[in-house]
C-alpha positions in Angstrom: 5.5 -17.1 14.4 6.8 -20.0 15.8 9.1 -23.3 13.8 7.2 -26.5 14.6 8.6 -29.7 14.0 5.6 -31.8 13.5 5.5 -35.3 12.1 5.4 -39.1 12.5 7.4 -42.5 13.0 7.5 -42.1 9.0 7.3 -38.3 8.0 8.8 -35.0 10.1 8.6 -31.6 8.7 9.5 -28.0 9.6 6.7 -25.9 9.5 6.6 -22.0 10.3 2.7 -21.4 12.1 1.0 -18.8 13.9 0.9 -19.3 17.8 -2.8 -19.1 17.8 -2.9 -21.9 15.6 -4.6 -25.3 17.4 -2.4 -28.1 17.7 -5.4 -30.4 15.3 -5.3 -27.3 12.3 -1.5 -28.2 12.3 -1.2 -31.9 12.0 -4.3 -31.5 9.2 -2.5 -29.3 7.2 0.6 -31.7 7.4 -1.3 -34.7 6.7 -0.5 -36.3 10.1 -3.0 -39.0 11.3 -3.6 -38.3 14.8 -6.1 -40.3 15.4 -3.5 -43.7 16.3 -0.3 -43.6 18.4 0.6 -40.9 21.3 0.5 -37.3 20.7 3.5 -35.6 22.4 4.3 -32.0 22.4 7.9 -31.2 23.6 8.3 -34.7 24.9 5.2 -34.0 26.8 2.0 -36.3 26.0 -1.1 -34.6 25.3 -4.5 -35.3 27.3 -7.7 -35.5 25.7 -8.9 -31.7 24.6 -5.4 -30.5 24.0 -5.8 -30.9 20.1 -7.9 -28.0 20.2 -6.0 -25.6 22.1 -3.7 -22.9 20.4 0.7 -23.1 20.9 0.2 -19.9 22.7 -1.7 -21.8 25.1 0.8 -24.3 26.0 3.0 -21.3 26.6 5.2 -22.3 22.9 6.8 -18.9 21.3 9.5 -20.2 19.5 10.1 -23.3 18.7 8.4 -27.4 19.5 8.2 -30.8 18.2 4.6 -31.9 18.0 5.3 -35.8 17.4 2.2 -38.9 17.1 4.2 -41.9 17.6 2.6 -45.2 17.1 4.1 -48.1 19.2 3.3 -51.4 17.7 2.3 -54.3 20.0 4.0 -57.1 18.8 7.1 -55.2 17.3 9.3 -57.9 18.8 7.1 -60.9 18.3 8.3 -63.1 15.0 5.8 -66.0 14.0 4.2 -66.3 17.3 7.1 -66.1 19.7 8.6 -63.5 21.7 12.4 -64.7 21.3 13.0 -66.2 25.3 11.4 -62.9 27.0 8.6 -63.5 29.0 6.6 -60.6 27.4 6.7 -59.1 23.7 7.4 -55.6 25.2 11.2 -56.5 25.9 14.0 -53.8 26.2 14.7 -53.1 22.6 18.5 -53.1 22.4 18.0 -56.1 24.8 15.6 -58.0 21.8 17.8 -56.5 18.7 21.2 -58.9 20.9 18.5 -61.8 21.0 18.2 -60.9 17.3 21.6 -60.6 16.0 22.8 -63.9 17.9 19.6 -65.6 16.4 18.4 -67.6 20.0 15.2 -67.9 19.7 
């Protein structure tokens, strides 16, 4: 039996599973959507196929995070402009100064 922390941006949960249990069997019976976001297991992002694979075959006999986080493209765009960057995908702590001193 291994502890998996599985979850979203939103929701995370300890669950205790089987390692023969396929990564997709867990996130269903969490409620997870995986079908948006990135699918990372330990940090590490999962490749197309890797849903159906088991934790034992990713080598997992303990414990793991298996995360879907959903980046949103025009998190630091506010009515159509992207506060002086030249892109919308500026360094966050760089945006939340332009935020806080309000120069946009």
């Amino acid at each position: 039996m291994i502890k998996v922390t599985i979850g979203n941006n939103v929701k995370r949960s300890s669950e205790i599973l089987d390692e023969n249990t396929t990564l997709r069997e867990a996130l269903e019976d969490a409620e997870i959507d995986y079908t948006t976001g990135v699918m990372n297991l330990d940090g590490s992002t999962l490749s197309p196929g890797d849903l159906d694979k088991t934790f034992a075959d990713f080598g997992i006999s303990e414990k793991c995070y298996l995360l879907n986080v959903v980046k949103a493209d025009n998190a630091y765009r506010q009515e159509g402009r992207t506060h002086g960057f030249k892109n919308a995908h500026a360094s966050s702590a760089f945006c939340c100064a332009a935020f806080a001193k309000q120069t946009y």
